[in-house]
GUTITOR-885865 format. One record per residue (C-alpha): residue number from 1; x, y, z; residue in three letters. Coordinates in nm, 3 decimals. Layout:
# GUTITOR-885865
<node pos="NUM" c1="X" c2="Y" c3="Z" code="ALA"/>
...
//
This chain:
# GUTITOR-885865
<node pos="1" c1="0.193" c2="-0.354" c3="1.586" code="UNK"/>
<node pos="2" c1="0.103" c2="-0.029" c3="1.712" code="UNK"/>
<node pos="3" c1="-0.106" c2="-0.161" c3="1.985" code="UNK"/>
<node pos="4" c1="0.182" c2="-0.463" c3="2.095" code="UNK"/>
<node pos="5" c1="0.380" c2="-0.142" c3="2.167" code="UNK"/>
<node pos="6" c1="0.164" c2="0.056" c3="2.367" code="UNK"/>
<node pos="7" c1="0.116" c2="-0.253" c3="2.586" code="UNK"/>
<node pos="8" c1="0.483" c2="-0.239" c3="2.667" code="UNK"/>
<node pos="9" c1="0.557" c2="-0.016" c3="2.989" code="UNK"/>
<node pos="10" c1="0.831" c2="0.140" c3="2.995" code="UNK"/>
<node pos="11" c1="0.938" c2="0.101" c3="2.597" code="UNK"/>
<node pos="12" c1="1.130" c2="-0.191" c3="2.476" code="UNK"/>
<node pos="13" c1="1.225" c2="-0.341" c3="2.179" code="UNK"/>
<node pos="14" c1="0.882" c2="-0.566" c3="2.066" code="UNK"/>
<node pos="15" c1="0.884" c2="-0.778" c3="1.768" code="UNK"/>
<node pos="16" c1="0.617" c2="-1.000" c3="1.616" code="UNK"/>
<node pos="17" c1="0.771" c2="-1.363" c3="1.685" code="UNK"/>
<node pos="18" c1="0.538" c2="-1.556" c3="1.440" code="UNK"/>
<node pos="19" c1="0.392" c2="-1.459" c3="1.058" code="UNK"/>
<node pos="20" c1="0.300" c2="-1.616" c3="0.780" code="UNK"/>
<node pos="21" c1="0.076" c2="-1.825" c3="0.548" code="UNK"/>
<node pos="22" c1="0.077" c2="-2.077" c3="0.869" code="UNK"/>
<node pos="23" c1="-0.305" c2="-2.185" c3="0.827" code="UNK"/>
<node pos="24" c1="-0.245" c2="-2.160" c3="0.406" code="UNK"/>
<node pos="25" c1="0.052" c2="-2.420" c3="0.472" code="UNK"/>
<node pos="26" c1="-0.076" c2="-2.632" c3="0.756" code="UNK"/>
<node pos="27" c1="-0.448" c2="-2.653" c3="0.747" code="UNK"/>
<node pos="28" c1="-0.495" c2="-2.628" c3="0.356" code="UNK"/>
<node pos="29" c1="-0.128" c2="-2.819" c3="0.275" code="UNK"/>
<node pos="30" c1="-0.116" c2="-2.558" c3="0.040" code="UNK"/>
<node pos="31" c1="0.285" c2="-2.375" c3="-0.060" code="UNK"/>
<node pos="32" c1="0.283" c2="-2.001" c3="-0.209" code="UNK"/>
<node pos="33" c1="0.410" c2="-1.928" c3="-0.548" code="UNK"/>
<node pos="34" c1="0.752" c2="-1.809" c3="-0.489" code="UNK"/>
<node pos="35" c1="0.700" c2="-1.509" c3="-0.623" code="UNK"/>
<node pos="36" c1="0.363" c2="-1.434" c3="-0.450" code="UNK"/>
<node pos="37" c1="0.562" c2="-1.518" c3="-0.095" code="UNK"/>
<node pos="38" c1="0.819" c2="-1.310" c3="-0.175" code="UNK"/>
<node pos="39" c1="0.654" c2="-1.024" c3="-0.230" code="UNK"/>
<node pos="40" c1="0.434" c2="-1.109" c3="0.068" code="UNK"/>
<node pos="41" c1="0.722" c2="-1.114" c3="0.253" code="UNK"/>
<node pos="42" c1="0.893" c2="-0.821" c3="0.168" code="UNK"/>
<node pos="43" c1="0.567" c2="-0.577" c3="0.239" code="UNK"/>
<node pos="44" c1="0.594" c2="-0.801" c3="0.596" code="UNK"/>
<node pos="45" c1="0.909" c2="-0.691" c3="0.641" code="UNK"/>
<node pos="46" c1="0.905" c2="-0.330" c3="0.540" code="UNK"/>
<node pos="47" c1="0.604" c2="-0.240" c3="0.763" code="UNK"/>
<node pos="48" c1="0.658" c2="-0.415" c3="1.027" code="UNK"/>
<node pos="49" c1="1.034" c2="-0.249" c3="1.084" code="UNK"/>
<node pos="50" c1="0.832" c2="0.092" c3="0.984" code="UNK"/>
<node pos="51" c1="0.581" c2="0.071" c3="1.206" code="UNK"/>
<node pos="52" c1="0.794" c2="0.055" c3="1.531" code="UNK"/>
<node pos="53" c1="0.884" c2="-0.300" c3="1.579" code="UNK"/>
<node pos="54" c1="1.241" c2="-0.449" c3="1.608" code="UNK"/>
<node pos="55" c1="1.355" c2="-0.585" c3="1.229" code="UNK"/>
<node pos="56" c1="1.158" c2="-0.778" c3="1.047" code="UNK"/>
<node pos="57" c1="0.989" c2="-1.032" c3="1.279" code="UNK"/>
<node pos="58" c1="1.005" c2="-1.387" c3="1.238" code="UNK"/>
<node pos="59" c1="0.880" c2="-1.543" c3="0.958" code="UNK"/>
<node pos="60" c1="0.813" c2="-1.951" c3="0.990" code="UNK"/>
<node pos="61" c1="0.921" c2="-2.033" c3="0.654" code="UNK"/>
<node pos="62" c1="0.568" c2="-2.259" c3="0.576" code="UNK"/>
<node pos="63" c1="0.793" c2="-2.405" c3="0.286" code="UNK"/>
<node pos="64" c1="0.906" c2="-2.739" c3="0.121" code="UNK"/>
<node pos="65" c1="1.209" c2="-2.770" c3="0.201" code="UNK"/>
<node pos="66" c1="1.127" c2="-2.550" c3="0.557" code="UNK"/>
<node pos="67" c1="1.372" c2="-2.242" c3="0.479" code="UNK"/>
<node pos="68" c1="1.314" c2="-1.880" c3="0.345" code="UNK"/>
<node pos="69" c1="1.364" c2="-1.847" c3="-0.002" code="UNK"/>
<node pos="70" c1="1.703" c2="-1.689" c3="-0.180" code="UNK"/>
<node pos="71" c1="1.442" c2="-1.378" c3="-0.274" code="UNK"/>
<node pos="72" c1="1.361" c2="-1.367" c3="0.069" code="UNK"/>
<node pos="73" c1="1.694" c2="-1.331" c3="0.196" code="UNK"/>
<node pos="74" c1="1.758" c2="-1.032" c3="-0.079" code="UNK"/>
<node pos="75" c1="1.481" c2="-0.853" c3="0.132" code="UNK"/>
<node pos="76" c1="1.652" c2="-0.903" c3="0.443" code="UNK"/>
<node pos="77" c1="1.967" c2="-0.782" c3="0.292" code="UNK"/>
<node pos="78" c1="1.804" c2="-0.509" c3="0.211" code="UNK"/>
<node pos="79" c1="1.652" c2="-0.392" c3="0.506" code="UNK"/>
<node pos="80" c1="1.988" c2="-0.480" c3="0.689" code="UNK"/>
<node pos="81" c1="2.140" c2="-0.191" c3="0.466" code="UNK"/>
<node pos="82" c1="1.853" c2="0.030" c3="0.505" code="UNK"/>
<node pos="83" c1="1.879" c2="0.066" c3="0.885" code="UNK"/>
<node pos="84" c1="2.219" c2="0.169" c3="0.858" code="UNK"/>
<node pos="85" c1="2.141" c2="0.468" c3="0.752" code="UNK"/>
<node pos="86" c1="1.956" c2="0.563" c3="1.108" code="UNK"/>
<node pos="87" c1="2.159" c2="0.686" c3="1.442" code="UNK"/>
<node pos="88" c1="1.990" c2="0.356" c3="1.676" code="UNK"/>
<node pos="89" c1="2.169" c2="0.428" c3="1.960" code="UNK"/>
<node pos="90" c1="1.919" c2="0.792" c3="2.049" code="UNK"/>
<node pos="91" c1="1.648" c2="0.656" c3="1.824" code="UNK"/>
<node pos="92" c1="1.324" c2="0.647" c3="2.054" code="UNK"/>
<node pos="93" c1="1.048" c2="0.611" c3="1.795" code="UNK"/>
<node pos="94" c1="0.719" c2="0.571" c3="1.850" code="UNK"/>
<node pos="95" c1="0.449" c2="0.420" c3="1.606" code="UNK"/>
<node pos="96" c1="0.308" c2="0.697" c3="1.370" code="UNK"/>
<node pos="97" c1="0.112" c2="0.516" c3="1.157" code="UNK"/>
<node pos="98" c1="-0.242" c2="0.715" c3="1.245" code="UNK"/>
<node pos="99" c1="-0.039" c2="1.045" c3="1.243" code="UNK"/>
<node pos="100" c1="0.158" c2="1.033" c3="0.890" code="UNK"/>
<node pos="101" c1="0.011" c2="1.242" c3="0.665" code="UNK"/>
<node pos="102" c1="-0.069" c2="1.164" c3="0.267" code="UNK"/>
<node pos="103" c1="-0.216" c2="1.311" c3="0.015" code="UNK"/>
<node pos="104" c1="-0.338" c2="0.965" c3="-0.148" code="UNK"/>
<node pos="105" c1="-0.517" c2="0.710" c3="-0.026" code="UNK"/>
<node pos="106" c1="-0.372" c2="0.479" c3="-0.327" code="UNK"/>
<node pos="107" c1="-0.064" c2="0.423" c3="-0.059" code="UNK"/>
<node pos="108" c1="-0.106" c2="0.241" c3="0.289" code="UNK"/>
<node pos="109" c1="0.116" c2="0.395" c3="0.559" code="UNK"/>
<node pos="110" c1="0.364" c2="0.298" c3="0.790" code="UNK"/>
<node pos="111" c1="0.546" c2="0.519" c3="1.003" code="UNK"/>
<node pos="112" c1="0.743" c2="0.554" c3="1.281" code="UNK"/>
<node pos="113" c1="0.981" c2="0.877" c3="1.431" code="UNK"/>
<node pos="114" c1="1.103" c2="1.040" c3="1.784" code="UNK"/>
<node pos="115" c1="1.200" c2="1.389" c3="1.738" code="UNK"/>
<node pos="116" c1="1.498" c2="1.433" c3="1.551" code="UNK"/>
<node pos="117" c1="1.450" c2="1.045" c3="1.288" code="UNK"/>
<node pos="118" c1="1.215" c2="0.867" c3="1.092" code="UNK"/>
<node pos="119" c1="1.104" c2="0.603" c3="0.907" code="UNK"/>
<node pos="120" c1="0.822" c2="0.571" c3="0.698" code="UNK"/>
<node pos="121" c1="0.708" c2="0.302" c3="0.397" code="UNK"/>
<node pos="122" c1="0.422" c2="0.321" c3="0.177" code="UNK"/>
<node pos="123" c1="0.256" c2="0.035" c3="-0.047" code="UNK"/>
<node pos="124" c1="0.085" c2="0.051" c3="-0.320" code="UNK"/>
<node pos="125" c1="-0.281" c2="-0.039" c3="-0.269" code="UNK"/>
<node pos="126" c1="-0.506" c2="-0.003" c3="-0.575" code="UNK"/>
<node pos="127" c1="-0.324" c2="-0.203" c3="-0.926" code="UNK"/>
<node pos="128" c1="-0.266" c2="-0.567" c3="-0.874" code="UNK"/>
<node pos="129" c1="-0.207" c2="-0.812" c3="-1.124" code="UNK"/>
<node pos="130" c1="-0.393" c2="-1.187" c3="-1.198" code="UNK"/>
<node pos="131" c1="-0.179" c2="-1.306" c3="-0.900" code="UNK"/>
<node pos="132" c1="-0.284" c2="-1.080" c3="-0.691" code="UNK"/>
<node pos="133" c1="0.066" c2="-0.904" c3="-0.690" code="UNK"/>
<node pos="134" c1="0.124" c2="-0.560" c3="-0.711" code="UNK"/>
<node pos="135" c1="0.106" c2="-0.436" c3="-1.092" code="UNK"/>
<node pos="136" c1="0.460" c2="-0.379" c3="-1.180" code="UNK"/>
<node pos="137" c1="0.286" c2="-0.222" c3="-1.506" code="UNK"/>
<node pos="138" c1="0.091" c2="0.052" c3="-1.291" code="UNK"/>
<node pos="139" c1="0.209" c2="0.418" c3="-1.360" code="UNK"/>
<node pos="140" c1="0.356" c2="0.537" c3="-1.110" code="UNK"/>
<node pos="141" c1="0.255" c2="0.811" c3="-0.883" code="UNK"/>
<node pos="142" c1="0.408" c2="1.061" c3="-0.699" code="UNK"/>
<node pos="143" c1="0.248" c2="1.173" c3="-0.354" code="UNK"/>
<node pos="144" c1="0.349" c2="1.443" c3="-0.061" code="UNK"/>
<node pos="145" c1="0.365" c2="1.340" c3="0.282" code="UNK"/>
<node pos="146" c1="0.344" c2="1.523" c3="0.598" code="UNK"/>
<node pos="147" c1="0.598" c2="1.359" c3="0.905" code="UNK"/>
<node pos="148" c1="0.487" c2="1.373" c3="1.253" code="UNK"/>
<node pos="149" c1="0.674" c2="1.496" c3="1.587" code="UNK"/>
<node pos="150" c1="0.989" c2="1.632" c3="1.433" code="UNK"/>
<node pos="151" c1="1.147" c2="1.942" c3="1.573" code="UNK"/>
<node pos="152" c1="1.256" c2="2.245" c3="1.361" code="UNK"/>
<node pos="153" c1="1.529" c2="2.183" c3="1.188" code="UNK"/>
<node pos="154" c1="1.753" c2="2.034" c3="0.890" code="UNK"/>
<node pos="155" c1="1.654" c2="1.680" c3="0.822" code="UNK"/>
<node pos="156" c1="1.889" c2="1.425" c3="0.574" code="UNK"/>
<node pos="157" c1="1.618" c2="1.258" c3="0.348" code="UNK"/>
<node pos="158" c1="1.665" c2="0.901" c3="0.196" code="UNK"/>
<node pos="159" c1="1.444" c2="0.722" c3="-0.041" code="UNK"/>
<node pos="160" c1="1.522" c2="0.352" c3="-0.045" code="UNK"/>
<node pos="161" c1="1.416" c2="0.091" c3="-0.313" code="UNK"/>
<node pos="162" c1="1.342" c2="-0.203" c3="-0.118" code="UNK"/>
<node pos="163" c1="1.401" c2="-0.488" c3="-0.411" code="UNK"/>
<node pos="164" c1="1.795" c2="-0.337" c3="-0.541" code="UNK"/>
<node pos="165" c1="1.867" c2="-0.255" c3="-0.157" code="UNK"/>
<node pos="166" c1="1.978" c2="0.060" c3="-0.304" code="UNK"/>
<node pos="167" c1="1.910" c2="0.460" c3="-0.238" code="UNK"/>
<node pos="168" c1="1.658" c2="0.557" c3="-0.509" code="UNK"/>
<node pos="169" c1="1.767" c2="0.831" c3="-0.533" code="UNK"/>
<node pos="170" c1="2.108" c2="1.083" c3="-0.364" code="UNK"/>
<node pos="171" c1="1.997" c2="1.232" c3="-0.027" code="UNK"/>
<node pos="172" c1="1.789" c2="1.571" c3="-0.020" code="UNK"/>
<node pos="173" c1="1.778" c2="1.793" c3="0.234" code="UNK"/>
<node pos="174" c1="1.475" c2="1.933" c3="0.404" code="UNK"/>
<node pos="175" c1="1.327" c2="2.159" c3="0.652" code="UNK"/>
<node pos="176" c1="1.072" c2="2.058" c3="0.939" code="UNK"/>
<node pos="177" c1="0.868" c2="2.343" c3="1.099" code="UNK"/>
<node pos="178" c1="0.584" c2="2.367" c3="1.358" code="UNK"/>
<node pos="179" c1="0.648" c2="1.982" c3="1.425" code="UNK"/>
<node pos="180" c1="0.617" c2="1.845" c3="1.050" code="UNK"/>
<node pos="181" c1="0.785" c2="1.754" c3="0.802" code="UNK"/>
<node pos="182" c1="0.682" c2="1.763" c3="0.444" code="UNK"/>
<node pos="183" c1="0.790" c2="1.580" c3="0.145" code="UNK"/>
<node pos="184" c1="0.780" c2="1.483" c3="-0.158" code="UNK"/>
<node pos="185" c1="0.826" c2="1.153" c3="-0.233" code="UNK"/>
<node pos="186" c1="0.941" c2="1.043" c3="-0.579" code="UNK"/>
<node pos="187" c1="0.687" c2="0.859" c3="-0.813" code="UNK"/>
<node pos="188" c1="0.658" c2="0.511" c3="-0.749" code="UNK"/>
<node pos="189" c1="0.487" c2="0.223" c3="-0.881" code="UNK"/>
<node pos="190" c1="0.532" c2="-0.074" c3="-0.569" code="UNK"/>
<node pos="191" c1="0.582" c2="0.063" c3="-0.247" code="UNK"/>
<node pos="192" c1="0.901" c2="0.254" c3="-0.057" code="UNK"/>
<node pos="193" c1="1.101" c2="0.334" c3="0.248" code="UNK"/>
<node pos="194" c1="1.207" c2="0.670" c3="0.379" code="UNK"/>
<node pos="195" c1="1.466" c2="0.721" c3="0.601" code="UNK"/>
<node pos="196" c1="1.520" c2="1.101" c3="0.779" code="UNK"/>
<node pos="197" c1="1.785" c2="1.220" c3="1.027" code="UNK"/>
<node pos="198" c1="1.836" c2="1.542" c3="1.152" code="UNK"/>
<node pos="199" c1="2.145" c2="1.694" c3="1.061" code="UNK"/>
<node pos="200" c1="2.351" c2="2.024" c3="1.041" code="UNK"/>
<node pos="201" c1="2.442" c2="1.935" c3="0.649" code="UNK"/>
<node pos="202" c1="2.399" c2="1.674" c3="0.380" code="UNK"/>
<node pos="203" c1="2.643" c2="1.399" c3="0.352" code="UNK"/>
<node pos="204" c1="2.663" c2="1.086" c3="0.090" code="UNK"/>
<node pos="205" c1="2.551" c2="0.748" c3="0.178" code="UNK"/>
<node pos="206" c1="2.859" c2="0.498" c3="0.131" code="UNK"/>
//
């Protein structure tokens, strides 16, 4: 994702037009376990909206019958709600991927800000189960993370649960200096989304 964008001159919205298991489905006339493709498609999702790109992307369903699943539609709902939280109309993120700071490796991350907004997810990378799932029986763990690019200032802070389509938890507030901005993000066991705003005080999320 991050190199699509830097292709694109001057910025414009990019996003990836084709994913999934198309050689799995096509070439090996194999379907995923529902539960395996959701999943799948949720982390698709998640960091491909994170790292830059415009939504989701486009996901061939790859399916008998040839339609996303009722899970997979949850995660859409989800991120739909998500994004509402963010100011689009002055949001002129760049990919931050390389540049997020973390202090665990245990998460992949996915990141992208301007100066005053943010979004970042993580995924869990080190428990997985005999489907090759993330271990929903892991212990969770809680990690800092350092947020690229943004100017001094008040930031709103909002960590998202990407299966309920629901804040985790209510809004903090933090403080950005010498261009990052440090968190703590709350234990988790799957993966997560972060969304941050600048702001001159904390409101609630309706």
């Amino acid at each position: 994702m991050r190199e699509a964008l830097e292709h694109l001159h001057p910025p414009k919205p990019f996003f990836d037009s084709e994913h999934g298991p198309i050689h799995n489905f096509k070439d090996l006339k194999k379907t995923l376990p529902n539960a395996f493709d959701e999943e799948y498609f949720r982390h698709m999702q998640w960091a491909h909206l994170a790292s830059g790109a415009a939504g989701g992307g486009m996901r061939w369903p790859n399916r008998h019958p040839h339609v996303l699943t009722p899970g997979m539609r949850v995660t859409q709902a989800s991120l739909a709600k998500f994004v509402q939280l963010l100011d689009w109309s002055r949001f002129k993120r760049r990919n931050r991927n390389q540049e997020l700071k973390i202090s665990s490796t245990t998460f992949a991350k996915f990141c992208c800000a301007d100066e005053e907004q943010a979004i970042v997810y993580l995924l869990r990378q080190d428990k997985r189960n005999k489907a090759k799932m993330v271990d929903q029986t892991a212990a969770p763990i809680a990690v800092s993370i350092s947020v690229p690019g943004l100017k001094r200032g008040q930031y709103q802070v909002y960590f998202w649960n990407t299966v309920a389509g629901q804040l985790l938890t209510q809004p903090i507030l933090a403080t950005s200096s010498d261009n990052y901005l440090t968190l703590d993000v709350p234990p988790t066991v799957a993966d997560i989304a972060i969304a941050i705003k600048k702001t001159n005080e904390l409101s609630s999320y309706q």
